[in-house]
Each structure stands twice: as structure tokens, then as C-alpha cells.
C-alpha positions as CSV (number, residue, x, y, z in Angstrom):
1,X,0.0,0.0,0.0
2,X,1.2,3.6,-0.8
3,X,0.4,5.6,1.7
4,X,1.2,9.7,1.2
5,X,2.8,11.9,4.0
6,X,0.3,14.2,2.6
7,X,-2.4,14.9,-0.7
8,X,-1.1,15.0,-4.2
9,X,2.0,13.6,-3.2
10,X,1.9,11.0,-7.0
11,X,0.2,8.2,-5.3
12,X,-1.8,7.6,-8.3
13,X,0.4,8.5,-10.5
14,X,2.9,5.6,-8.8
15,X,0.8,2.8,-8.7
16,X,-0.4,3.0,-11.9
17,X,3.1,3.1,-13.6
18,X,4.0,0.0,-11.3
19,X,0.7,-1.5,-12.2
20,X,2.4,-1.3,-15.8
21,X,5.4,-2.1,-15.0
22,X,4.3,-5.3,-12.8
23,X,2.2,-6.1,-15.9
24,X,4.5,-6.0,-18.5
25,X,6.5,-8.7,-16.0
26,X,3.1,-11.2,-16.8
27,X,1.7,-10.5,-13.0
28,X,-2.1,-10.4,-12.8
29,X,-2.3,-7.1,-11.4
30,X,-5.3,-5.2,-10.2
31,X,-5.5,-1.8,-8.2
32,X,-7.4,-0.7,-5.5
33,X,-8.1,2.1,-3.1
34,X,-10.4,1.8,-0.2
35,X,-11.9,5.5,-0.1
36,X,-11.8,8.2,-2.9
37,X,-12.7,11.8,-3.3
38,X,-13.5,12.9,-6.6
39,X,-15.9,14.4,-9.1
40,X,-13.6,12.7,-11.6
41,X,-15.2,9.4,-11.8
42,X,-15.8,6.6,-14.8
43,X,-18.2,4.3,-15.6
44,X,-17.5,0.3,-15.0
45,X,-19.1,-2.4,-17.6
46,X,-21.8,-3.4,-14.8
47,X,-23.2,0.0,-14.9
48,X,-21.0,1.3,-11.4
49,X,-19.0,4.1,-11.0
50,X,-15.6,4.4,-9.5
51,X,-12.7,7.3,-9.3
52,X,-11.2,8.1,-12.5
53,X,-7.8,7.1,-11.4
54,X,-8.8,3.5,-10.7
55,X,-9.7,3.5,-14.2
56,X,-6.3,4.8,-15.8
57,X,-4.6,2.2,-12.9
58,X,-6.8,-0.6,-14.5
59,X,-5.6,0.1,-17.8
60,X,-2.6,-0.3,-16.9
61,X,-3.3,-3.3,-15.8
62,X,-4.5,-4.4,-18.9
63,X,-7.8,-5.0,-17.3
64,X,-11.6,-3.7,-17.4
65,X,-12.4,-1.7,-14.5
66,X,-14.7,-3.0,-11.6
67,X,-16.4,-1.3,-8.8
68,X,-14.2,-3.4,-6.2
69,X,-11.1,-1.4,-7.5
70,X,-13.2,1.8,-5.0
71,X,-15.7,0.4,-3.2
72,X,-16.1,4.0,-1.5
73,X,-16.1,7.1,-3.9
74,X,-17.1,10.4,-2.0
75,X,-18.4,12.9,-4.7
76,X,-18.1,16.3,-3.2
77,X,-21.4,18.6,-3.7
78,X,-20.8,21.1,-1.7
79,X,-18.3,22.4,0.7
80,X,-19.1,20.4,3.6
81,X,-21.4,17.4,1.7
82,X,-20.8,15.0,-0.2
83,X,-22.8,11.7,-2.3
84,X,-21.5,8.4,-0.8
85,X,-20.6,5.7,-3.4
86,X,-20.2,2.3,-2.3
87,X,-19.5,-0.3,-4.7
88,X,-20.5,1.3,-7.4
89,X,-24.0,2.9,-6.4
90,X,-25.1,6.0,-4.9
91,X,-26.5,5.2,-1.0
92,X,-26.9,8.7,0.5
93,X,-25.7,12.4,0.8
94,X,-24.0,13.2,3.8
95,X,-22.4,16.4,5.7
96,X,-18.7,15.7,6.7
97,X,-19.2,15.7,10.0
98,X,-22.0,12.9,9.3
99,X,-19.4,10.7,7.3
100,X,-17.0,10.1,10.1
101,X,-19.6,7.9,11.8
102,X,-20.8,6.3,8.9
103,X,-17.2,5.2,8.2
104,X,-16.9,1.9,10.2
105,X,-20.2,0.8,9.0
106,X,-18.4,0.7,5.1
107,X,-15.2,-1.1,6.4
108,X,-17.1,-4.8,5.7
109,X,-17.7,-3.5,2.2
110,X,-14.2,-1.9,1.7
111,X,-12.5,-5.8,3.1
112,X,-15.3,-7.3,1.2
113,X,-14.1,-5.8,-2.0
114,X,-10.5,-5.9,-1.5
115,X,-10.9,-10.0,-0.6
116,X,-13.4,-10.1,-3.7
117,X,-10.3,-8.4,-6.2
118,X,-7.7,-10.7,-4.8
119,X,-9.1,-14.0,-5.8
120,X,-8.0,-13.0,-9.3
121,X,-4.6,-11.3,-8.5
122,X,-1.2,-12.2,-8.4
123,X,-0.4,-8.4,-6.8
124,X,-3.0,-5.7,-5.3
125,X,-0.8,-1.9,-5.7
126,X,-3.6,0.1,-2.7
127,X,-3.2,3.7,-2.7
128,X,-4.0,5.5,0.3
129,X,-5.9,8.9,0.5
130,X,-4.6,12.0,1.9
131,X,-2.2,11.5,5.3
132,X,-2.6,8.3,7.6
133,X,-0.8,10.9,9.6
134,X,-4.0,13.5,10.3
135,X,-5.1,12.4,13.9
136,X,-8.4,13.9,13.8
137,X,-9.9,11.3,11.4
138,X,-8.2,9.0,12.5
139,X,-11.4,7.5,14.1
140,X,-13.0,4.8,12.1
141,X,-10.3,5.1,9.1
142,X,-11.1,3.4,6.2
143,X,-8.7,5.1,4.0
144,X,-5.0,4.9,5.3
145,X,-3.9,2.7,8.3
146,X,-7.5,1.7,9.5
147,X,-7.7,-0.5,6.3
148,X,-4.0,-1.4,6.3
149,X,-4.2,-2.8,9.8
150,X,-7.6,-4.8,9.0
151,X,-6.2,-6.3,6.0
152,X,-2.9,-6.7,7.0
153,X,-1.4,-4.6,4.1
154,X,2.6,-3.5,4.2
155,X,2.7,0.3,3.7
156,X,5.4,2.2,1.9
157,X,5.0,6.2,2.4
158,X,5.1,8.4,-0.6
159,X,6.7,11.9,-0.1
160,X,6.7,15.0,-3.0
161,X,10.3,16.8,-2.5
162,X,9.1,19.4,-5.4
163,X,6.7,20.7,-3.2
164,X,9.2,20.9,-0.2
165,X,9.4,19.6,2.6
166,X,9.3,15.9,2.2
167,X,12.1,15.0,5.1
168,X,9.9,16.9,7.7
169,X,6.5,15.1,6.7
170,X,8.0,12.0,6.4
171,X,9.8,12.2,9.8
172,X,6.5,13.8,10.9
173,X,4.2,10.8,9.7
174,X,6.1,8.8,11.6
175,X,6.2,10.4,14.9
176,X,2.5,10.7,14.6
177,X,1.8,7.0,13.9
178,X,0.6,4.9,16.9
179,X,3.7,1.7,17.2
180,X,1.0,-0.7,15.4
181,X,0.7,1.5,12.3
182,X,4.5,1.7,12.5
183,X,5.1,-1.5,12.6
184,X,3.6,-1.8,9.0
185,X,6.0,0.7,7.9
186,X,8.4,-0.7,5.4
187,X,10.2,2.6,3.6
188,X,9.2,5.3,1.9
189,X,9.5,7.1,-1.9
190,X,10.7,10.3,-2.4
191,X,8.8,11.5,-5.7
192,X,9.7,14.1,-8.7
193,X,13.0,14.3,-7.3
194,X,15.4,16.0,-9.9
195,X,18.8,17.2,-10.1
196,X,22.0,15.0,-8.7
197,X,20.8,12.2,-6.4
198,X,23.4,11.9,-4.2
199,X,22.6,16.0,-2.7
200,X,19.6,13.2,-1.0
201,X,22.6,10.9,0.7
202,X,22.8,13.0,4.2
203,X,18.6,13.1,3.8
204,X,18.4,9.0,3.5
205,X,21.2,8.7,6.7
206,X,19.2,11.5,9.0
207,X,15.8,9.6,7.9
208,X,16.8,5.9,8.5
209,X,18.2,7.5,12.1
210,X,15.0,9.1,13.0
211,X,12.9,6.7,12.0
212,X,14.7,3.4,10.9
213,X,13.0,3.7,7.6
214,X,14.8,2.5,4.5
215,X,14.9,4.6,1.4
216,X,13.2,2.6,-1.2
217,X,14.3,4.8,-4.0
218,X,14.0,7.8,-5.5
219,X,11.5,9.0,-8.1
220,X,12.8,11.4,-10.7
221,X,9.8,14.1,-12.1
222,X,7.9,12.1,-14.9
223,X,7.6,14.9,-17.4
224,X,5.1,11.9,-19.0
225,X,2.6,12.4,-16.4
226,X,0.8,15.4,-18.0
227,X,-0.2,13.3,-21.0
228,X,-2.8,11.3,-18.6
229,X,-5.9,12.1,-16.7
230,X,-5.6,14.2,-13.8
231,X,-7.2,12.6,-10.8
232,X,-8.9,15.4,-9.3
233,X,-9.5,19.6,-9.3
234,X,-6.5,20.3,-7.7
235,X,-4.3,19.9,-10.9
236,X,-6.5,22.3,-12.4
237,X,-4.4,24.8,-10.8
238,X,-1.9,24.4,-12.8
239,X,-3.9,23.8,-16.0
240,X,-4.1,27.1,-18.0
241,X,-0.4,27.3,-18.1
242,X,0.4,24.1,-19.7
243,X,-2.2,24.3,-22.3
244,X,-3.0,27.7,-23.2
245,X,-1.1,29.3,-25.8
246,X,-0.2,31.9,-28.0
247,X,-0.6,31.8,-32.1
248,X,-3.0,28.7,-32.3
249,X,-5.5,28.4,-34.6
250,X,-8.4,27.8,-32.2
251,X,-9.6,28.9,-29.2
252,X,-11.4,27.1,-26.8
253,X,-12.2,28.7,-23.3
254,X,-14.0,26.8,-20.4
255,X,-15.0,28.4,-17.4
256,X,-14.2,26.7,-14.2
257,X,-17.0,25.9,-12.0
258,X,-16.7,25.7,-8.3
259,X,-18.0,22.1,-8.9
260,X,-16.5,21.0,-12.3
261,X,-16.5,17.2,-13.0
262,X,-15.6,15.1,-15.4
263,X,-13.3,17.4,-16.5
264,X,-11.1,14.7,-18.1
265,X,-13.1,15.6,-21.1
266,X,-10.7,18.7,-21.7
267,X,-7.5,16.2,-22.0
268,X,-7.8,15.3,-26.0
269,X,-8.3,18.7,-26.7
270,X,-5.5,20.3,-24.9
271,X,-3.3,18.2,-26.6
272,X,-4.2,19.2,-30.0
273,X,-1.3,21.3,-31.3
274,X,-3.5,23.7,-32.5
275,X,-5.5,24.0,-29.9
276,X,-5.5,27.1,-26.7
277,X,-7.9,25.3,-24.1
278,X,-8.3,28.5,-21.7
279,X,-9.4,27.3,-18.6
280,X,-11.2,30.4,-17.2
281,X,-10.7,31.2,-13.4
282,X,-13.3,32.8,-11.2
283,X,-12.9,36.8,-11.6
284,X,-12.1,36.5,-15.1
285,X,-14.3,37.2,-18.0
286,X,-14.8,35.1,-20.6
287,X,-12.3,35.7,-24.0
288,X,-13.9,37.5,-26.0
289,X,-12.2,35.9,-29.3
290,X,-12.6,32.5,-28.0
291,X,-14.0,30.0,-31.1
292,X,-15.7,27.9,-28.6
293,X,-17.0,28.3,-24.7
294,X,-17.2,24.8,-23.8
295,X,-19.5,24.1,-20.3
296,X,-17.8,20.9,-18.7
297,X,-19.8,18.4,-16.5
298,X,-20.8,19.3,-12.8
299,X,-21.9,17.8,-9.4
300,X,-24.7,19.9,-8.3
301,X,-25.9,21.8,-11.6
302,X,-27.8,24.6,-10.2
303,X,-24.9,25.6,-8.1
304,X,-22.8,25.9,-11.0
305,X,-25.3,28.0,-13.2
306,X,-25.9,30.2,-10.0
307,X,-22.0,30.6,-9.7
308,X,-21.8,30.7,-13.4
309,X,-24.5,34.0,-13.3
310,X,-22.4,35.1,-10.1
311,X,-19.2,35.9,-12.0
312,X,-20.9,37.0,-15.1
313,X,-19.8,34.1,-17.0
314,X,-24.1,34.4,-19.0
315,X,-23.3,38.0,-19.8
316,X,-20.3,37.0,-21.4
317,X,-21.8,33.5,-23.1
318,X,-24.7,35.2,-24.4
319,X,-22.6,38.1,-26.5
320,X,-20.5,35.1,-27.4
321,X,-23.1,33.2,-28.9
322,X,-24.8,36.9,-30.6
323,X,-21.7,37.0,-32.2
324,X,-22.5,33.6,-34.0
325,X,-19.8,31.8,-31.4
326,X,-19.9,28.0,-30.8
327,X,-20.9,26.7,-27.6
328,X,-20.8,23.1,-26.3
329,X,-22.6,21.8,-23.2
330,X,-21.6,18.3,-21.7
331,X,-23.7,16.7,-18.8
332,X,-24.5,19.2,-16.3
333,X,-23.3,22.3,-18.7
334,X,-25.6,20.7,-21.5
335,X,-28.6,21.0,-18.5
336,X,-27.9,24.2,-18.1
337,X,-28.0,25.5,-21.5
338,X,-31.6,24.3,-21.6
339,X,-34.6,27.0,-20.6
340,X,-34.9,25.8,-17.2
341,X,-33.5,23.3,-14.7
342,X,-35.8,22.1,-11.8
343,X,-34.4,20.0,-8.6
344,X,-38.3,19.3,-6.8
345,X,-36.4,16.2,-4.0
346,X,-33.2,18.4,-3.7
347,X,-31.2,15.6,-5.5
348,X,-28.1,17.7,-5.9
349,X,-28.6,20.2,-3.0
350,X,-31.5,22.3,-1.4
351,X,-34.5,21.6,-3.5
352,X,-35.5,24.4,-6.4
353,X,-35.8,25.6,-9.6
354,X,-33.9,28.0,-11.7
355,X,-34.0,29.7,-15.3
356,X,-31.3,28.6,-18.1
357,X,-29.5,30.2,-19.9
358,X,-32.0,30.1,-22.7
359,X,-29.6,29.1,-25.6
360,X,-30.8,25.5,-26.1
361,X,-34.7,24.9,-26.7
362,X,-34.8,21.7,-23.9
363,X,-36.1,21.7,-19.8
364,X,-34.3,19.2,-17.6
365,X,-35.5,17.5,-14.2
366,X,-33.2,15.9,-11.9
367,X,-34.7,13.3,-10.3
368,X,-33.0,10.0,-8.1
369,X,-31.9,7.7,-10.3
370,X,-28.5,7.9,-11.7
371,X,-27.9,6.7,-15.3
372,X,-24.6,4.9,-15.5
373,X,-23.7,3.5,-18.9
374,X,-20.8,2.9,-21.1
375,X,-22.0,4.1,-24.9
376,X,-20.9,3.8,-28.6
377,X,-22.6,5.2,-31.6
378,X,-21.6,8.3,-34.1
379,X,-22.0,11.9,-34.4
380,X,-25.3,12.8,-36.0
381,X,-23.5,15.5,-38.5
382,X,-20.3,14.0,-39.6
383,X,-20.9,10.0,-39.0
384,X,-17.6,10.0,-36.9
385,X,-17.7,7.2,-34.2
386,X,-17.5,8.0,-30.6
387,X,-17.7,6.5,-27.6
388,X,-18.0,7.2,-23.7
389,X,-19.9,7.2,-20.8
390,X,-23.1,8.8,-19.7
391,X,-22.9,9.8,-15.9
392,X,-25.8,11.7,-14.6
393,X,-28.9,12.4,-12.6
394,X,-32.4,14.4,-14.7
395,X,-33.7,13.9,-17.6
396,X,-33.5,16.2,-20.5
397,X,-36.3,16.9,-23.3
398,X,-37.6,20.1,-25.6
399,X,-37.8,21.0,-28.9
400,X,-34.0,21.0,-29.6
401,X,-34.2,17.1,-29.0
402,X,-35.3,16.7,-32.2
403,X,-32.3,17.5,-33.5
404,X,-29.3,15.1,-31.3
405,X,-25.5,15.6,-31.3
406,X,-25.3,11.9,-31.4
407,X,-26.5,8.5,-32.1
408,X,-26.0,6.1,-29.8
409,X,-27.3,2.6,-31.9
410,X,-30.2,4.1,-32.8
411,X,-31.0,6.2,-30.2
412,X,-31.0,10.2,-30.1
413,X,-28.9,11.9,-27.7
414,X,-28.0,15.3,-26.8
415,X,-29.4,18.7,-28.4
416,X,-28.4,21.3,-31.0
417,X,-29.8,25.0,-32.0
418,X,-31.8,25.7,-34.9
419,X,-28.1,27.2,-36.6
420,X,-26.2,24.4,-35.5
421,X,-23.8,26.3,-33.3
422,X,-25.1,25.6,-29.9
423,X,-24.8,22.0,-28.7
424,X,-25.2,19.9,-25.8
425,X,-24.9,16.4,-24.6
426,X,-24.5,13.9,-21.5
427,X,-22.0,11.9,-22.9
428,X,-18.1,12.1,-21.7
429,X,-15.0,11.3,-23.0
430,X,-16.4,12.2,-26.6
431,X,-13.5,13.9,-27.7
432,X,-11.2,10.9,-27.1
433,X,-12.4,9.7,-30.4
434,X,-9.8,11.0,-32.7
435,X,-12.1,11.0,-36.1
436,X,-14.8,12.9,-34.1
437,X,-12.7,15.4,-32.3
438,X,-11.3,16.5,-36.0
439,X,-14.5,16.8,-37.4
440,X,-15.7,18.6,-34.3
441,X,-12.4,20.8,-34.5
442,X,-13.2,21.6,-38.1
443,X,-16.2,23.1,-37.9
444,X,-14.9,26.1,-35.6
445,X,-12.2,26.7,-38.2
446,X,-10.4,25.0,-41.4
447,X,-7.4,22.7,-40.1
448,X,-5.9,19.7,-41.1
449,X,-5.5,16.4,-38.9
450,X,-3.2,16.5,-36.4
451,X,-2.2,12.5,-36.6
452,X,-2.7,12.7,-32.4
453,X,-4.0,9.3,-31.9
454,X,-5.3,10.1,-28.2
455,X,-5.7,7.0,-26.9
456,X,-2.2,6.0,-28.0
457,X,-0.7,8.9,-26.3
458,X,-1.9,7.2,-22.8
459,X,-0.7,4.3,-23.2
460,X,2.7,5.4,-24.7
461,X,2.7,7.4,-21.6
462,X,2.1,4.3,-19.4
463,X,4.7,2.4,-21.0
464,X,7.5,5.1,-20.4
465,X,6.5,6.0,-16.8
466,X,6.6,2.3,-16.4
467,X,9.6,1.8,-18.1
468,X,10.9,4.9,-16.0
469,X,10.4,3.1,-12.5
470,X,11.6,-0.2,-13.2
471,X,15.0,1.1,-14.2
472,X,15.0,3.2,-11.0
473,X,13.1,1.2,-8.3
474,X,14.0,-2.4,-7.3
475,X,10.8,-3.9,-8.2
476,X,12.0,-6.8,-6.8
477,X,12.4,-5.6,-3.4
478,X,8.7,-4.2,-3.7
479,X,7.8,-7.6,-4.1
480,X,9.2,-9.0,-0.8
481,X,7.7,-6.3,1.0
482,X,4.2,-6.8,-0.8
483,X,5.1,-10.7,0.0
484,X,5.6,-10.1,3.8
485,X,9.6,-10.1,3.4
């Protein structure tokens, strides 16, 4: 089990390049992490829904995603709620303070699941959440050492020296551990370490004399890493910067909600060479010379269109769109291009009703009921094939419907405007699809293909992040540790 001395510390990121890496060896290997918080999730072939990073670690697995692989995904709605996910299906909304007692209840299901995935492994990689190190939850834990001490897990601590810092959390983490969570303490990782390795020798001797840890190796930055889905909001922060840029051909800006999701939808575009994805903060207006103002999925819809009207994000959509601009809506930016949104049970929040923004010719309720479902089909205009995954509570209907984005095998899906230039739909990961993200990309302006074969780009990613920490880990000794050596 990886276990971080604190968040984003490249515990995903590390399990699933050794996933790969243990993979390409001929292990059956399968990952898992107890508890998850994310509005980044994906859809399993049952019909469940687990955290998007379980997904990418599957792949590099080489194998389907299951609902075992997160038997608990919180979905934060609100700044002190969340939905609870367990194994797959929504049970209940809870406040924060709520969830902390409902914890030990889910522990059966969490050791349930993990038993249930190791029937067909040779090797379960667990990532941690957060810091087993933050005393005040630790109560119930599910997510760290609570789990690691029920299952009888070995834990190897993660530590990020480019954020700074890493000597003092990891000799922190330790001194904070009670002497049975120590004693399943069997190294650590220092992560995105670069520059001359042996400026870390005095580090590793202090560390192994404070704690009696061994250094298990050092982790150089994996510049590879920003080709794959980001786990969660928090690497939106650094988003605009790495994708925006000057002197290409096409614009696209996308405001950032306060409770964007699914945002993994972005990732094929941004890496389109000719491509600026401007991902818009709060206090910012909208470009004016943007191509395309793209609203990306979110987990409580009328939130987001009331934080939307908040920063004047509809003043500046509406003269977009007078100005014959495209706009694309996906999931809950799709409900809220519609005429009007209605929440009667208070699905996604306090229950209520507001006005859309009036540029699609479709009403949407939300209602209990979440469809989950992995689709295929084409785009309605061009016949390119796409598919994805629908992830969403309400139903849309109206006029527009009549004329869909998509067909999904013969059924409509999605909206578009009388001109054309105002779309919506509820499916993600469209623009994976390299032959439909072209033709979508060449109706905002004239270009040639690329030849970026998306889904190749992950996996060539995989494979060199992979290929990266076997030739600078001893997989081997990971093996003894996750063997009980």
C-alpha cells in the first residue's frame, strides 16, 4: 500500500506506472483504493462508478475496470457534503461531519471488495488517501492505516520533494503514527526528485536514524505524467499554463465551475497542437475571441449555473453566442443550456428551480436515479464514431431534441440550436475519439489532422512511466515487501 505523507503527493500517478510495470512482468495485477474523493469518476461495464484514477490504474493493468477497484467514492457537492458511493452505487448524501460515523459501517464493504479483487490477483498496488498521519480522522479510518491494519497490508510512504518539505513530513508521519501503524511501515519514496541524487545521501542517513525507515528509492519528475488524466480539481491549478497558448488556430475557453467534473473531457483537446484550451478562473471574464466556450460536466448543476450568473460568465456567453460563437454543453453544462432546470427532491442540493440560460430549446429535471452506462454510436453530422460514458442524474427533453448531437445505436442523444452552433450532450469522453474530435475541431475553423491518436498517447505514456520506475526502483524488493519479506 502507498500511503502519502500528505495529498497529491503521485500516489496515483505511482501505482499505476507500477501497475504497468508489474504487468509487463506477466503479473495479474489489479489496483485498489479503499476510499476516494472525486468528481472525476468513470463508468465500470456493470453500470457502477468508481474514481477516474482507478480507471487509468486498471488500464494499466490491462484489465476492465470493476467497482471493487473503489468500493467508496465520495463525490463532493458542496463544501461540507458530499454523495456516498459504495461499490458502485449512490447510498446517501451526507455532511462531513456525518461521514465520520458512517465510516466503520463501510469497512465490511471496503474488506469485502478488497478480498473479492484478490481472488483473481497475483499483486494488489492500494493507494492511500490524503495523510494516515491527520489524527483527527483518524477514528474509524477506512482510507490509510484503519484499512492497512484490517487487511494486514505493508505500507510504503510516498513523499513529494518538489513541493518541499518531504524530510519533515516523512519524519513527521512517523512520529504521529501509533507503534502498530509503525510496525507496517516498510520505507518510503521520495517522488519528482530531480537534479544529482546523491545531494539526497545526508537526507536518507538523518531519515533511517530518526525513523529506521529505508529509502526505497527515489522517483525522478515524470515529465510523461501530463499526457494522462488528472485525478482530481487540484491539478486544475496548474492547467491554464500548460495548455493555453499563443498563435494557435483555435480557441477554446472553459470556465471553471466551483463544482467542475468530469473534467477529463478537456484532456484530448488540450493536446491538440492547435489547440488554446483556456481554462477560465473565477474573476475573469470570458475571452472575447474565444472559437468555442465549452461548459464541462458538474456535481450539483444549479450551483454551478448560479455561480456561473455570479461571475458574469451568462453576460459573457450570451454576447458570445450573438456573435454567431460556438458553444458546447456536456452533462450538467448541457442541463444548463436548456430553458430551465428544476431540482423538486433536492437531489443535488437544497430543493428548487432555476432559469437557463435560454440558448438550447430543452427543460431538464433531476430526479433519483443515476444513469450509468458505457455508450458507442456516431456523431449525428459527420458519422464519426465516438464513444464514452453517460454519468448523470435528470432527464432532458424540448424541442432541440429533435435534432441530437449523437446517435448512440439508434437512439438520439443530446441537443443542438436551430443554426447548428449551440450543442449539448450527457455523454463524456467524446473527444477521445480521434475522427470525431477532428470533425468537431473543423467546424470552428479549417485545419488539417493533427495525426494525435489520443488513446495511443496514454498508453505510450504508461509504458515510459513504467519503463521509468523499473529502471529506477527495485521492483523486486517491492515484491518481498508486498510478499511479507
Amino acid at each position: 500500500m502507498l500511503q502519502g505523507v500528505g495529498s497529491h503527493v503521485g500516489k496515483s500517478l505511482l501505482v499505476a506506472g507500477l501497475a504497468r510495470a508489474y504487468a509487463r512482468r506477466g503479473l495479474a495485477v489489479r489496483p485498489f483504493k479503499p476510499q476516494n474523493m472525486s468528481n472525476n469518476a468513470a463508468v465500470t461495464a456493470d453500470g457502477g462508478e468508481i474514481g477516474r484514477a482507478q480507471a487509468l490504474q486498471a488500464r494499466a493493468c490491462g484489465v476492465a475496470p470493476s467497482v471493487d477497484m473503489n468500493p467508496v467514492l465520495l463525490k463532493p457537492q458542496s463544501e461540507v457534503g458530499a454523495q456516498v458511493v459504495v461499490q458502485g452505487r449512490v447510498t446517501t448524501t451526507v455532511a462531513a461531519r456525518d461521514y465520520h460515523a458512517l465510516k466503520p459501517r463501510l469497512l465490511p464493504k471496503v474488506l469485502e471488495s478488497f478480498a473479492r479483487l484478490g481472488r483473481g490477483a497475483d499483486l494488489i498496488l492500494v493507494e492511500g488517501a490524503g495523510s494516515p498521519a491527520e489524527v483527527n480522522l483518524r477514528d474509524g479510518d477506512i482510507a490509510n492505516m484503519g484499512f492497512a491494519k484490517a487487511a494486514g497490508v505493508p505500507v510504503v510512504l510516498v513523499a513529494d520533494i518538489d513541493r518541499g518539505g518531504a524530510i519533515a513530513a516523512i519524519v513527521g508521519t512517523w512520529e504521529l503514527l501509533e507503534p502498530d501503524e509503525r510496525a507496517l511501515l516498510k520505507g518510503y519514496l521520495v517522488n519528482k526528485f530531480r537534479g544529482d541524487e546523491r545531494l539526497f545521501d545526508g537526507a536518507i542517513e538523518a531519515l533511517g536514524a530518526r525513523t529506521g525507515l529505508a529509502s526505497l528509492g527515489l522517483v525522478p519528475f515524470l515529465a510523461e505524467a501530463r499526457r494522462l488524466p488528472a485525478e482530481d480539481s487540484v491539478a486544475l491549478d496548474s492547467f491554464p499554463a500548460a495548455v493555453a497558448g499563443r498563435g494557435r488556430a483555435i480557441k477554446i475557453a472553459v470556465p471553471r465551475f466551483a463544482r467542475i467534473a468530469n473534467f477529463d473531457d478537456l484532456d484530448p483537446l488540450a493536446a491538440e497542437p492547435d489547440v488554446a484550451l483556456d481554462l477560465v478562473e473565477p474573476g475573469r471574464a470570458l475571452p472575447g475571441d474565444a472559437d468555442l466556450v465549452l461548459l464541462p460536466g458538474s456535481k450539483s448543476t444549479l450551483a454551478d449555473l448560479a455561480f456561473l450568473r455570479a461571475e458574469g460568465w451568462d453576460i459573457d456567453l450570451a454576447a458570445h453566442a450573438r456573435r454567431g460563437g460556438w458553444v458546447l454543453g456536456l452533462c450538467g453544462g448541457y442541463q444548463m443550456l436548456g430553458e430551465r432546470i428544476a431540482d423538486p427532491g433536492g437531489v443535488e442540493g437544497a430543493p428548487g428551480e432555476a432559469a437557463g440560460l435560454g440558448l438550447l430549446a430543452v427543460r431538464t429535471e433531476i430526479a433519483p436515479g443515476k444513469r450509468l452506462a458505457a455508450v458507442t454510436g456516431a456523431c449525428a453530422l459527420s458519422g464519426a464514431p465516438v464513444r464514452g460514458y453517460e454519468m448523470h442524474m435528470g432527464v432532458t427533453d424540448g424541442p432541440d431534441r429533435a435534432r441530437p448531437m449523437l446517435d448512440l445505436g439508434g437512439r438520439a442523444e443530446g441537443a443542438r440550436s436551430a443554426d447548428g452552433r449551440v450543442q449539448g450532450s450527457y455523454v463524456h469522453g467524446l473527444f477521445a475519439a480521434d475522427g470525431f474530435r477532428h470533425a468537431f475541431l473543423s467546424r470552428l475553423k479549417t485545419r488539417a489532422e493533427s495525426g494525435i491518436a489520443y488513446e495511443h498517447e496514454v498508453e505510450a505514456a504508461l509504458d515510459a512511466i513504467a519503463g521509468v520506475l523499473a529502471a529506477r526502483l527495485d521492483l523486486d524488493r517491492l515484491l518481498e515487501i508486498a510478499d511479507g519479506a
